[in-house]
Residue frames relative to the residue before (quaternion, step in Angstrom):
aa qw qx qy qz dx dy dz
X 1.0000 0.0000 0.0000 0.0000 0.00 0.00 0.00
X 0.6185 0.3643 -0.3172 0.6197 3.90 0.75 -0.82
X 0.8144 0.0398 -0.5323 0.2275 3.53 0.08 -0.01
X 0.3577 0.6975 -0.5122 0.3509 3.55 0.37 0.80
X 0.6393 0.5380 -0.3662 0.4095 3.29 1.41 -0.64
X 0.5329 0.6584 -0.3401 0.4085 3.37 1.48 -1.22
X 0.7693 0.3100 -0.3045 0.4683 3.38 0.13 -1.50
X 0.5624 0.4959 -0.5579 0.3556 4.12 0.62 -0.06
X 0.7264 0.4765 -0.3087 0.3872 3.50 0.81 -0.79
X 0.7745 0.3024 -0.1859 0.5236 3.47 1.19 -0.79
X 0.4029 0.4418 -0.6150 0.5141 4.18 0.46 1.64
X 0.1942 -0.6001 0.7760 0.0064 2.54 -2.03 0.25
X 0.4252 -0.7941 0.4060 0.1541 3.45 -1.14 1.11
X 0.3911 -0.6516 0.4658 0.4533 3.75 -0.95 0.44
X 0.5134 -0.7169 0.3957 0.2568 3.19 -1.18 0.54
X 0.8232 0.0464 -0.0419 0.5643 3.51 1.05 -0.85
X 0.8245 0.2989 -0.3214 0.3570 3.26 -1.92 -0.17
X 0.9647 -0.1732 -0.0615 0.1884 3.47 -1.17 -0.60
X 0.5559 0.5019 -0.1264 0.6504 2.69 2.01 -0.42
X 0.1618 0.7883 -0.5573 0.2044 3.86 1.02 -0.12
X 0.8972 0.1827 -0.0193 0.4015 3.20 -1.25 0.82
X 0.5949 0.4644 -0.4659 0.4618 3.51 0.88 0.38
X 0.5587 -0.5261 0.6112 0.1936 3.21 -1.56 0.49
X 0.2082 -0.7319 0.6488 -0.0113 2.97 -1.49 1.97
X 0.2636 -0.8259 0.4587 0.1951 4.03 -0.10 0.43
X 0.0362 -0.8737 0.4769 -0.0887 3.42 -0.25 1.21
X 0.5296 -0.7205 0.3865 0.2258 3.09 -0.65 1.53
X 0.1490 -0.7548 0.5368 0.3464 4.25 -0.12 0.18
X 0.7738 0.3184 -0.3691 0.4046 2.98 -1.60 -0.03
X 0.7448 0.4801 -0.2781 0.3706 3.80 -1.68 -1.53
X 0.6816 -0.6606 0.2331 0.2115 3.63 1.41 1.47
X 0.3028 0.7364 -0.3799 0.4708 2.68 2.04 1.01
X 0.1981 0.8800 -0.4276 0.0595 3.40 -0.39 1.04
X 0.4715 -0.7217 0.4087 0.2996 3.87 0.47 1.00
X 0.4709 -0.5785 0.5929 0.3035 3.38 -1.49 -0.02
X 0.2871 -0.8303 0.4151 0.2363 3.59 -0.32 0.76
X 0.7290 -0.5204 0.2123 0.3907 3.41 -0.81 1.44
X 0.5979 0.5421 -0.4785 0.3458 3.80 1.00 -1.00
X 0.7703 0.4779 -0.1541 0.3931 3.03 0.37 -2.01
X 0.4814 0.5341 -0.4339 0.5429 4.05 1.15 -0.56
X 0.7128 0.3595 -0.3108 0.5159 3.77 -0.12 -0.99
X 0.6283 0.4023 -0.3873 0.5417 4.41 0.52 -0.50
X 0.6331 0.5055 -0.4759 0.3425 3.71 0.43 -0.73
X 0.6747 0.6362 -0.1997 0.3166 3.61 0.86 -1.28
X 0.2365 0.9085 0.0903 0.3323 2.46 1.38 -1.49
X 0.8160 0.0250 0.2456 0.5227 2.98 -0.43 -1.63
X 0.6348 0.3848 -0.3881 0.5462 3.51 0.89 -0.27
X 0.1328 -0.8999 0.4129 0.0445 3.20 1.03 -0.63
X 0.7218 -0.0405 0.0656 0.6878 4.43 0.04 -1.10
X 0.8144 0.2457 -0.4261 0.3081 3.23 0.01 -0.05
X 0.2562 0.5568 -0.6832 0.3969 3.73 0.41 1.31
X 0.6120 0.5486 -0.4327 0.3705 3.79 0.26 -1.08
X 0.9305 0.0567 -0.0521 0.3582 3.51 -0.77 0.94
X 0.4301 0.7249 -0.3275 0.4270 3.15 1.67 0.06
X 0.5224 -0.5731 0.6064 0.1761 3.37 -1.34 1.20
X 0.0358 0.8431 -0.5324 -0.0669 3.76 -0.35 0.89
X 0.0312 -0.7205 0.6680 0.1835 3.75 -1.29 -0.39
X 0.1743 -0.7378 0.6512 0.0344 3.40 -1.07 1.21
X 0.1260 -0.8047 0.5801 -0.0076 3.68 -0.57 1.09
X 0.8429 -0.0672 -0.1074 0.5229 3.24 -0.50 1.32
X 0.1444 -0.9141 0.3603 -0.1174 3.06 1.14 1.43
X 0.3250 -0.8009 0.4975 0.0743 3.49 1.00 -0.83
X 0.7515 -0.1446 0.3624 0.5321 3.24 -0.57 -0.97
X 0.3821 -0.6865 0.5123 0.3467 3.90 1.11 0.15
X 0.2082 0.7557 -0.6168 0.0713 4.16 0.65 -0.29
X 0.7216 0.4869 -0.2030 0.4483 3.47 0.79 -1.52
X 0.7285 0.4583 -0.1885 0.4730 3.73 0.55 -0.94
X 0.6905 0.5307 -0.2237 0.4376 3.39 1.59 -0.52
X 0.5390 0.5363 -0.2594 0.5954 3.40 1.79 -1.12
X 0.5446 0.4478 -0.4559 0.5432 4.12 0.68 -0.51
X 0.8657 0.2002 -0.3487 0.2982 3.47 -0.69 -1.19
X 0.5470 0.3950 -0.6091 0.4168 4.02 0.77 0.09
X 0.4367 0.7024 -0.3989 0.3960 4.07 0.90 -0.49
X 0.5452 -0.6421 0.3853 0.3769 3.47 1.45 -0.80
X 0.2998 0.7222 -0.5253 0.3356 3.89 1.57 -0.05
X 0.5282 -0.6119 0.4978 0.3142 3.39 -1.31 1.52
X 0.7424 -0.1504 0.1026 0.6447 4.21 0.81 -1.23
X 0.0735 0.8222 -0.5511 -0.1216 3.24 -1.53 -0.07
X 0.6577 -0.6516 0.3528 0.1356 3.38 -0.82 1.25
X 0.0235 0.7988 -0.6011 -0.0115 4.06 0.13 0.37
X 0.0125 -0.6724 0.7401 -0.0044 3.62 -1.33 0.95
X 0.0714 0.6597 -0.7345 0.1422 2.79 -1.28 1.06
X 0.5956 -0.5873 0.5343 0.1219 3.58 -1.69 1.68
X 0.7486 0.5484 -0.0618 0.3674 3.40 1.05 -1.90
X 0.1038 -0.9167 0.3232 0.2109 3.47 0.52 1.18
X 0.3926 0.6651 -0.4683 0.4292 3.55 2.03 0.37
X 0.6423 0.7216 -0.1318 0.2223 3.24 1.10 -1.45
X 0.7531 0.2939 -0.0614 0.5855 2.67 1.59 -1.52
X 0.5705 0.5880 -0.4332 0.3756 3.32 1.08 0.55
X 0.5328 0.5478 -0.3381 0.5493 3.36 1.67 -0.70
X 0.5690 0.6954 -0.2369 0.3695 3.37 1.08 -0.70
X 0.7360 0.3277 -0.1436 0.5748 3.39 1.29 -1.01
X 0.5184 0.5863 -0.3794 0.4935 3.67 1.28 -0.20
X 0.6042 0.6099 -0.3099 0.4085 3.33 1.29 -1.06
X 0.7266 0.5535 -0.1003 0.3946 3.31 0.54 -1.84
X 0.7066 0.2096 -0.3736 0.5631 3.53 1.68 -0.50
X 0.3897 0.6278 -0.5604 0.3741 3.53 0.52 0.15
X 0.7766 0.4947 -0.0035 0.3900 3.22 0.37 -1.42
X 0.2841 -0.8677 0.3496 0.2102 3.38 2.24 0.06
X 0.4181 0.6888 -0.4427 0.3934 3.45 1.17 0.81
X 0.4937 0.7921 -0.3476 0.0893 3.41 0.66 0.37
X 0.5737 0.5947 -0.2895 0.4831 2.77 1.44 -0.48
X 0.7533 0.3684 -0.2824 0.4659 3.49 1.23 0.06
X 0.6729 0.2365 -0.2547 0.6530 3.52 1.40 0.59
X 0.2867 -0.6762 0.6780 0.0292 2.67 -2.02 0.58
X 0.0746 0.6829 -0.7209 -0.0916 4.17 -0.58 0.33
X 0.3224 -0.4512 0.8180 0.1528 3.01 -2.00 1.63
X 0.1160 -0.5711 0.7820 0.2211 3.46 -1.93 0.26
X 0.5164 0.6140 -0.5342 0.2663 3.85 -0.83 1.22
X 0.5548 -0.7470 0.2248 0.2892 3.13 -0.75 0.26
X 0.5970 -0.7340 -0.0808 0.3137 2.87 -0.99 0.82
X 0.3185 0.7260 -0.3806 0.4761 3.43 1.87 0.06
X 0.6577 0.4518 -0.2888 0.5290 4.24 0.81 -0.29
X 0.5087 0.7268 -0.3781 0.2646 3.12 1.03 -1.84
X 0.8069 0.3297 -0.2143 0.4409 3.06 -0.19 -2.52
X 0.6173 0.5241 -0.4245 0.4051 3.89 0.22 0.08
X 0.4069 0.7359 -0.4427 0.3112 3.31 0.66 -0.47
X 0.4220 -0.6945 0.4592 0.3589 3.64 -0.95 0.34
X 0.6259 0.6608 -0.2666 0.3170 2.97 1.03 -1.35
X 0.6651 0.4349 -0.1817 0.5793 3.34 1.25 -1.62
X 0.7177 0.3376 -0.3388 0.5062 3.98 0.32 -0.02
X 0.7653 0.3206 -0.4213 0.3661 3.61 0.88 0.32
X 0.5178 0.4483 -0.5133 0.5171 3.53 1.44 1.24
X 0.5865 0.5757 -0.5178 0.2379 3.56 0.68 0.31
X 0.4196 0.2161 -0.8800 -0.0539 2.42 -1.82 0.03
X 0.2636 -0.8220 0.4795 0.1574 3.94 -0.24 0.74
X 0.2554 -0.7769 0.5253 0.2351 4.29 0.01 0.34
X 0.7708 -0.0740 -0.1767 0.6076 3.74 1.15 0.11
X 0.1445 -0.8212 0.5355 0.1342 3.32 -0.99 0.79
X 0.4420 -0.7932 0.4151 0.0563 3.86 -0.13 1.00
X 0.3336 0.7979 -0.4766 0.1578 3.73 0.51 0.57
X 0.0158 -0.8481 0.5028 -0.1666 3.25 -1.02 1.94
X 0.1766 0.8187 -0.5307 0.1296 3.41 0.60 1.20
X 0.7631 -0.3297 0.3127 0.4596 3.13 -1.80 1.18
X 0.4182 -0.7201 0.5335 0.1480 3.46 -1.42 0.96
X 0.6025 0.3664 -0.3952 0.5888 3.78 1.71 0.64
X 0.3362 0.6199 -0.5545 0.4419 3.65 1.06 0.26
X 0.1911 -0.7853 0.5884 0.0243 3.04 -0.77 1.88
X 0.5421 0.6178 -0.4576 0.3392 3.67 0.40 0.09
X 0.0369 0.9771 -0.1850 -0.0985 3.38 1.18 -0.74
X 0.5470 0.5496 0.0747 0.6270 2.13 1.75 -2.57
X 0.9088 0.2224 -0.1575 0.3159 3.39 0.09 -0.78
X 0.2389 0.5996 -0.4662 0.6050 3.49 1.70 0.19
X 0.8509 0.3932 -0.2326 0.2594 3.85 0.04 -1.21
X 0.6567 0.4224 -0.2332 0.5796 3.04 1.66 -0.01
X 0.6057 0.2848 -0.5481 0.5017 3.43 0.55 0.25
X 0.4199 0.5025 -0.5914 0.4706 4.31 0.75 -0.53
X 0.4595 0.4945 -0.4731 0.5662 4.53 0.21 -1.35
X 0.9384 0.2797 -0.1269 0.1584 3.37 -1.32 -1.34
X 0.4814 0.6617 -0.3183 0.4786 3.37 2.30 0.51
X 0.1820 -0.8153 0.4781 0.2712 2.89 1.79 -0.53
X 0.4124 0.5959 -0.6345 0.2687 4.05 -0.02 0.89
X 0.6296 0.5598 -0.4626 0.2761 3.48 0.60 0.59
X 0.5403 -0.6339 0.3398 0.4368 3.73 -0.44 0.81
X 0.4815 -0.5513 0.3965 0.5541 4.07 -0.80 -0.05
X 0.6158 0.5737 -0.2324 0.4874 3.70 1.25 -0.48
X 0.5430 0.6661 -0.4200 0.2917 3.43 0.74 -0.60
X 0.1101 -0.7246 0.6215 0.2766 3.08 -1.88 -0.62
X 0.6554 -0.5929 0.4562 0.1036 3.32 -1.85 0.65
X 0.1609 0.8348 -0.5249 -0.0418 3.55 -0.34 0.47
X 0.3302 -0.8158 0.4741 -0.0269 3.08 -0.68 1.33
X 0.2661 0.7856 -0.5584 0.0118 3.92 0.27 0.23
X 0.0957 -0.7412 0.6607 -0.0706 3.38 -1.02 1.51
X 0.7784 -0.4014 0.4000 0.2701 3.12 -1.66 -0.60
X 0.4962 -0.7242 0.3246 0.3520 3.48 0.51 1.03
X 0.7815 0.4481 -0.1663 0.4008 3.78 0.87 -0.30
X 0.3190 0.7007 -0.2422 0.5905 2.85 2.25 -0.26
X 0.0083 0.7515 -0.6497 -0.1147 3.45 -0.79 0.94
X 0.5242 -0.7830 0.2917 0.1644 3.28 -1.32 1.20
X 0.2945 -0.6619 0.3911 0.5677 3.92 0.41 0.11
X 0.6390 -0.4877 0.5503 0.2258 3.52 -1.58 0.43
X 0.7210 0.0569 -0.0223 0.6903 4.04 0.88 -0.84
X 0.1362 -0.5669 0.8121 0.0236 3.60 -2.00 0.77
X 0.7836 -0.1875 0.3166 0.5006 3.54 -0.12 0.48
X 0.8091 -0.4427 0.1068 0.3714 3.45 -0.52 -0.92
X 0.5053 0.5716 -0.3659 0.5329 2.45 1.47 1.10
X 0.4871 -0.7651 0.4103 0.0953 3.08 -1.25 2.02
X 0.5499 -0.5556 0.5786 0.2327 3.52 -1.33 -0.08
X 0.1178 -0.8610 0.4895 0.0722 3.99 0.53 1.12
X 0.6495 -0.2419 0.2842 0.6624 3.36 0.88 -1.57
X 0.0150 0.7111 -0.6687 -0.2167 3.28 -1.85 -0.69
X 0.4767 -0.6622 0.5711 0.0903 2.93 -1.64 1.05
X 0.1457 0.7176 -0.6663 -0.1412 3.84 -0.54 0.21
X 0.2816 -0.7631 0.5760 -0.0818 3.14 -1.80 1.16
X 0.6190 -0.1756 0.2643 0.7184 3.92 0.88 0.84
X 0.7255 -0.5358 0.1706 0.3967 4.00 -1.01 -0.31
X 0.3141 0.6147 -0.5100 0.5131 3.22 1.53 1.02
X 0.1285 0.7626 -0.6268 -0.0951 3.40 -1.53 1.13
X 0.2133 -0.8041 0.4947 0.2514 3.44 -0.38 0.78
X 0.2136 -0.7256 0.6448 0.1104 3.81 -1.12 0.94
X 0.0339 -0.7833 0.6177 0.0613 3.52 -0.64 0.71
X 0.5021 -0.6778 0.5364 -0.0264 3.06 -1.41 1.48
X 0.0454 0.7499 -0.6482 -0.1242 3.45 -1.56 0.49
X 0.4865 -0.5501 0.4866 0.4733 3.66 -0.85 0.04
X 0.3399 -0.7347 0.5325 0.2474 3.63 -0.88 0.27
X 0.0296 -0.7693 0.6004 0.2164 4.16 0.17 0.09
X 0.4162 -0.7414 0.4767 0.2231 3.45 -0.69 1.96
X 0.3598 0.7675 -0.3247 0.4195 3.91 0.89 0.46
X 0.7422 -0.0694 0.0347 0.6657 3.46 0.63 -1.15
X 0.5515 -0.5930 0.5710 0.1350 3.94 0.65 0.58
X 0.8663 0.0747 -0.2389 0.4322 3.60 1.27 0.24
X 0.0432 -0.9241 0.2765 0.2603 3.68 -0.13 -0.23
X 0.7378 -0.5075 0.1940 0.4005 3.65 -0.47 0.72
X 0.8300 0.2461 -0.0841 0.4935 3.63 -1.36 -0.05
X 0.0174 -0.7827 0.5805 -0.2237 3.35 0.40 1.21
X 0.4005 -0.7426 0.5131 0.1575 3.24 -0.30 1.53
């Protein structure tokens, strides 16, 4: 019974499409920290048609909230990393509960191994890539440029960045551009394009 209460107090629900209304279980504490419902419901949003069928990757996934709200959204698969090997176990209990395996995968490793991984480099090109590290993770900058210099992002894709709302974002990663950003309470999302060094710009500007 107490631990049922925990996990009632620590989930959070998907917000739309096929999965609506279920319960996501989220581990507290160990620098786990959800997306908050505002900025979840703006992220979508704004991506808006091009979740449907989209190859995804959720980096530092957490509780998967973000990788989970895509595939009920309709996303074709999507990739979850997680560091936290509690995390990502609740993570894979989830995904079969929820009978969604066959369309994800969670690596637990970190995230400097992760983007090597085979597994994770032999579903890219990815059409959104999801990157949420801890919002005192000083490396930041450079975590984001070697993810850039893995090349798992489609030439179309896009980048999501979600930082600390005071945190200013750089403007270029390599080839990847600065579109906009949204801040939401002390969540800011930064959203990325690939740049094609060719035309110095690239299309569908979010």
């Amino acid at each position: 019974m107490v631990f049922c209460i925990i996990m009632e107090l620590s989930s959070i629900r998907i917000i739309a499409g096929s999965l609506k209304g279920r319960k996501i279980p989220t581990l507290q504490g160990q620098g786990i920290r959800p997306t908050a419902l505002r900025a979840r419901e703006a992220l979508f949003s704004i991506l808006g048609s091009i979740i449907p069928g989209a190859c995804m990757a959720d980096l530092f996934a957490g509780s998967g909230a973000i990788g989970l709200e895509a595939l009920s959204r309709g996303a074709k698969k999507v990739m979850f990393v997680e560091q936290h090997s509690a995390a990502g176990q609740i993570l894979e209990h989830t995904l079969t509960q929820f009978k969604l395996g066959a369309q994800s995968q969670v690596i637990i490793q970190d995230m400097a191994l992760a983007i090597q991984n085979p597994h994770l480099v032999g579903w890219r090109p990815f059409d959104v890539l999801y990157i949420d590290p801890p919002y005192k993770f000083e490396q930041s900058y450079q975590l984001l440029t070697n993810i850039e210099k893995a090349d798992l992002v489609a030439r179309n894709g896009y980048v999501v960045y979600e930082h600390f709302a005071k945190h200013t974002p750089p403007s270029d990663i390599g080839q990847w551009h600065l579109a906009r950003t949204a801040r939401y309470g002390d969540t800011r999302l930064s959203f990325y394009r690939p740049q094609p060094p060719d035309t110095g710009s690239t299309k569908d500007e979010l």
